[in-house]
N, C-alpha and C positions, 0 to 999 in steps of 0.2 A: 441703177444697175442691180439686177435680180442678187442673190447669192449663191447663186449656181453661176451665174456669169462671171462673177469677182472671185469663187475658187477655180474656174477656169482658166482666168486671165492670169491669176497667182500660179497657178500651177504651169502655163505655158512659161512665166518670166523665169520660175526654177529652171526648168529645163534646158532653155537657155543659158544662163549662170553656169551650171553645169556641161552642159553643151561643150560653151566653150572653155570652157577648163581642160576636159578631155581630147578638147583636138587640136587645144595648144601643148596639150603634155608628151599627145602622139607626133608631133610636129619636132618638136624639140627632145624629150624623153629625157630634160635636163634634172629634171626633179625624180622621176625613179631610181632614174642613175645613180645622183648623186647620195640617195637615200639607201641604195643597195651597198652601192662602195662603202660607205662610212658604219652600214652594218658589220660586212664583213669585218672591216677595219675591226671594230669594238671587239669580236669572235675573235680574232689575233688578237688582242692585246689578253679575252680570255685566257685565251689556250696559253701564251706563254705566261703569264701570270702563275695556270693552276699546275703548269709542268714538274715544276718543284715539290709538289704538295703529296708525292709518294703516291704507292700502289690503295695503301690502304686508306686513302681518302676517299669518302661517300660522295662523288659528285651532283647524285639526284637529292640531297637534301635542300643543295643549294641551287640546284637546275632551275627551278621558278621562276628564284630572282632575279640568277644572272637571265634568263630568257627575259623578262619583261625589263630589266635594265637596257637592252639591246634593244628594243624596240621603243622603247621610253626614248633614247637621245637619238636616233635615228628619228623619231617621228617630231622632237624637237626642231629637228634641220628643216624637216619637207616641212610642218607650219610656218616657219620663220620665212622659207624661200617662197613659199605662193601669196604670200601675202606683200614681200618685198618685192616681189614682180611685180607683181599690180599697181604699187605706189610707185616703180621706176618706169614703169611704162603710162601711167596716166590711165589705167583701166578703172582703178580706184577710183578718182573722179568722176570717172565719165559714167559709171557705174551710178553716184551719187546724184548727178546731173537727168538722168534717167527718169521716168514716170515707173520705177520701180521699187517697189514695199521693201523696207529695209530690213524686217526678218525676213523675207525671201533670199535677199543677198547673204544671211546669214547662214540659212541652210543647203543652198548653192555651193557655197565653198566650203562647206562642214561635210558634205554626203561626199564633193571631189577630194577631199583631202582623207575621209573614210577607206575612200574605193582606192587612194593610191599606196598607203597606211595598208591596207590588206595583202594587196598585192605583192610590197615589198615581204610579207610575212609569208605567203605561198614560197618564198624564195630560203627567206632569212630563219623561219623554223626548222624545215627539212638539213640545210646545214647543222644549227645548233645538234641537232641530236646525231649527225655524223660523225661529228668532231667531239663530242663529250659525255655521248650516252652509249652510242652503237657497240652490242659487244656484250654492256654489261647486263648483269641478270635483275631486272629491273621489270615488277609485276606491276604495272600501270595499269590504271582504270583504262575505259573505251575513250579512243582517240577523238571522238566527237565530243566527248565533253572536255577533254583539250582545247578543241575549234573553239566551240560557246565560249567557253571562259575569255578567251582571247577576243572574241568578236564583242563582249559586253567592255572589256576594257578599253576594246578600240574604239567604240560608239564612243564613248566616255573623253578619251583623248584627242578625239577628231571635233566632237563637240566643244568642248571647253578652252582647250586647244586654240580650236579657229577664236573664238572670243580675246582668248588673250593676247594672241597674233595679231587681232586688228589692232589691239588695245596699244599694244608695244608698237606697233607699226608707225607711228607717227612722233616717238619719241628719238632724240639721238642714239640714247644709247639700245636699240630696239636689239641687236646681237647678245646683249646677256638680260636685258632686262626683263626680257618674254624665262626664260628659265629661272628667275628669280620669282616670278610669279604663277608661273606653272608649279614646280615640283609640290609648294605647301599645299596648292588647294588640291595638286591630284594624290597628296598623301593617302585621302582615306579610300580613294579608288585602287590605287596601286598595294594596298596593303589587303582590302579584301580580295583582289585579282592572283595574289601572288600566293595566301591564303587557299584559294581555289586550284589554282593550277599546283601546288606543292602535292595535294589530296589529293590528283587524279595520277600524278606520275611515280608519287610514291606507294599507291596503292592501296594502304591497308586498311585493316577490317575495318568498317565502320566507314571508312571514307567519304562515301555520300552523301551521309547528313553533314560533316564539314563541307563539302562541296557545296553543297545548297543554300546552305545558310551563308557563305562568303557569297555567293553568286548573287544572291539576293539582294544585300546587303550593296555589292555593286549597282543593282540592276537600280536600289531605289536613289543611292549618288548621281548615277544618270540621269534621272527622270528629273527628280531637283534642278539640280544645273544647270541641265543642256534648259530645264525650262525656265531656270534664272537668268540664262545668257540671251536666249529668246527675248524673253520679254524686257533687257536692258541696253539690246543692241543699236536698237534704232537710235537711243541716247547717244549710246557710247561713239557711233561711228558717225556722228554728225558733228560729234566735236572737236 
């Protein structure tokens, strides 16, 4: 078989994978749901938490983190539950069973778990800054470099993410073991993401070159990983 033929056949099997990922998620809408719900939730438990904390509390110092903590244990949930699907319904197997390339499967459920990771964020950003920015006189950089910073953290956590989800998936204790192994390795993502998005909502002078240099810093954590997880998948989910 040519290599034109074997990146075609690679690429129809993705599609697939993904395929169906998205028209069982349209089907059910159990994992959006349950990944908006449990946003919101964390934003309540924000809001009353910082209620107490006076007029004269700077909310946007700490706006970053709490934004990316909220999206941090919400996209905790949606990897835990796509990958639990699949082992309770026998997708996983059959999946394995397949004449299908095992980082295909990898990036299959890494791209659906991205797409549905973003989605809940079109929902879950526009709240955050209703409930704890709106109002106040807050000179933020361009909202697009908002998005980016969020979109390179997401790649990052949909990526590594799905890895460790398979990883946990087959152990008992797979409900806290997947967060025990998530949060250290995505420390230094979550640290330059948080980095980034502080510099554009807080605004000031100079903020660009921090912008850049955290972003960056992200972009090469990504590229490592997602290409460390690639290339140990095929190990890791065969055994």
């Amino acid at each position: 078989m040519s290599a034109t033929s074997r990146n075609m056949s690679s690429f129809r099997q993705f599609k697939a994978i993904l395929r169906k990922d998205i028209v069982m998620e349209l089907r059910t809408k159990e994992m959006i749901t349950s990944m908006g719900l449990y946003a919101v939730l964390v934003l309540l438990i924000y809001y009353v938490a910082l209620s107490q904390a006076g007029q004269d509390f700077d909310v946007t110092r700490i706006a970053a983190g709490l934004l990316l903590l909220a999206i941090v244990f919400t996209s905790m949930l949606g990897l835990n539950r796509s990958l639990v699907h699949e082992k309770d319904q026998g997708c996983l197997e059959a999946l394995l069973l397949s004449p299908i390339d095992r980082p295909i499967i990898f990036f299959g459920k890494a791209v659906g778990n991205l797409i549905f990771l973003l989605l809940v964020q079109l929902f879950v950003v526009p709240l955050f800054y209703f409930i704890f920015m709106a109002g106040l006189p807050v000179e933020s950089g361009p909202w697009w470099m908002l998005a980016l910073a969020l979109l390179v953290g997401s790649i990052g956590i949909a990526g590594v993410g799905t890895f460790l989800a398979t990883m946990s998936v087959n152990t008992k204790g797979k409900d806290f073991i997947l967060p025990i192994m998530f949060i250290p390795l995505m420390f230094p993502l979550l640290l330059t993401i948080v980095g980034a998005l502080s510099a554009v909502i807080m605004g000031t002078v100079g903020f660009e070159q921090t912008y850049w240099t955290m972003l960056g810093a992200a972009t090469i954590y990504d590229v490592i990983m997602i290409g460390v997880a690639f290339g140990l998948y095929e190990f890791m989910i065969g055994a």
